[in-house]
C-alpha angles and dihedrals in degrees: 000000000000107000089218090051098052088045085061091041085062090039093051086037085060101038087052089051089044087058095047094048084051092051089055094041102044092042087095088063094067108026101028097101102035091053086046090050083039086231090144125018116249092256101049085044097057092035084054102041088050093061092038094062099038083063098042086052100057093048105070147031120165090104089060087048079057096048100039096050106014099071098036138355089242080199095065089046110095087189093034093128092052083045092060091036082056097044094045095051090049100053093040088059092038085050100044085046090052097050089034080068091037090239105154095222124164116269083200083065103049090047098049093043093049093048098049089046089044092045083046100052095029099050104359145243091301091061095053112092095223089190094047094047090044089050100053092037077049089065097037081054103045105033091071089051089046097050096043086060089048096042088052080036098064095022096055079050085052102062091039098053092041097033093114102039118092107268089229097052088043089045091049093053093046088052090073100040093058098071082065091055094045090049086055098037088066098048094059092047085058103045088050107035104026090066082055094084082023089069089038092059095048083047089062090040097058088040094064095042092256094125133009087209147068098215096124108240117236098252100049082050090054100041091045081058100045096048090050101040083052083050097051093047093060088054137205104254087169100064084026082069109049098040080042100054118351102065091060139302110301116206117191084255081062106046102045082056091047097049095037087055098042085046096044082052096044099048086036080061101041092054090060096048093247124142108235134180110243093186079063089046103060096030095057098039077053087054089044096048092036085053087045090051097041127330097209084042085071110084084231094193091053089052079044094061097039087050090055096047081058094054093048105042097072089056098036086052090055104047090047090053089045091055094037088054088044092054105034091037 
């Protein structure tokens, strides 16, 4: 077999695990709340959220346009193939080490910031696109923020519009609606995060000369989506647990304001072709409802610990990348 071609075969085998793994870490994000409500069981939330994402994967692509040319032009990269083997293995470690621990960090984090150290250290400064890396870390900045406005925002509607109605008949209602949200919660995971390990394939692909392009071919579509929707379906109790009851008590009220406006986040972003954490999305609108329903009500250290894992996740990506590249490379 063409050596070329089995070295693509390992990079396209990682970027699918990572995919899976994603699927598994990143389930909290869209079932979390509904399971906590119990809204849905465990096993119809993660079913449903499998199928969710699958579709929201093969329906878009413009964020793995982003990811596969923003960072880097894998055409211009002679060792472009070695630099995503790199990246990949370091996202997937920093990944399995996040969800080990039950910390609910951004894979999206963890991609971006592998692929720009190992771009750095594997073709130098001059090969990373710094507008293109700003812009996307922009977005991973700035989407929380914006979530956790949005999140204080619908639920502080919320309370206004259902202030005078008995909180077991509104919570009943809210039950049910939260499948929906759920439901929509998921789509938009996929159609975000799921073109994350798309745009690194058709990196690799351009990379090694296989396509001039970074249109993303139908069956890495449908293999991203795959990967992610058999990920999903195994599920992350660990971080379910803790979006779902440890960053305060999360009433169905609660957690339809807190999907509707993570969901609302996510699709915004994906319709601008820019690569978002989800898991960022949907901590931070659960911050912003639990501070609309009671500030004191919000386990404030808990949401501290889970902010600096983000920090750090994009640096401690690179760095990883940057030492996995050194020592396979």
């Amino acid at each position: 077999m063409d050596t070329s071609l089995l070295v693509l075969g390992i990079v396209i085998f990682l970027a699918l695990a990572f995919d899976f793994i994603n699927g598994f870490h990143d389930t909290a994000n869209a079932i979390a709340t509904s399971v906590s409500t119990r809204a849905l069981t465990p096993r119809r939330a993660i079913i449903m959220a499998a199928i969710m994402n699958f579709l929201g994967a093969i329906m878009f692509t413009g964020v793995a346009k982003t990811i596969g040319g923003s960072v880097a032009n894998p055409a211009k990269l002679t060792n472009g193939i070695d630099i995503v083997i790199a990246t990949l293995i370091a996202a997937i470690i920093w990944n399995l080490l996040t969800w080990w621990f039950g910390i609910p960090s951004s894979s999206s984090h963890a991609l971006i910031g592998a692929l720009a150290g190992a771009v750095y250290v594997g073709a130098g400064a001059d090969k990373l696109n710094w507008s293109g890396f700003i812009e996307i870390v922009e977005g991973l900045v700035f989407s929380p923020l914006i979530a956790f406005v949005v999140g204080y925002i619908v639920m502080m509607i919320l309370k206004y519009i259902f202030a005078y109605r008995s909180p077991h008949t509104v919570n009943k209602g809210f039950r049910t609606m939260q499948v929906i949200t759920a439901a929509l919660q998921s789509f938009t995971h996929g159609t975000n995060d799921a073109q994350k390990a798309m745009g690194i394939i058709t990196f690799a692909l351009v990379s090694a000369g296989y396509q001039d392009h970074l249109e993303v071919p139908m069956w890495v579509k449908i293999s991203a989506a795959t990967a992610m929707a058999l990920g999903t379906s195994i599920g992350g109790w660990k971080i379910i647990k803790t979006m779902g009851t440890k960053i305060f008590k999360i009433d169905p009220i609660n957690g339809f304001a807190a999907d509707l406006s993570g969901a609302s986040v996510i699709f915004t972003a994906t319709m601008l072709h820019l690569p978002v954490s989800t898991t960022h999305a949907i901590t931070s609108a659960i911050l912003g409802v639990g501070s609309a329903k009671r500030f004191s009500a919000v386990r404030w250290s808990l949401a501290g610990r889970i902010v600096i894992t983000w920090v750090i996740t994009i640096p401690i990506s690179a760095l990883l990348s940057g030492l996995i590249f050194k020592i396979l490379f």
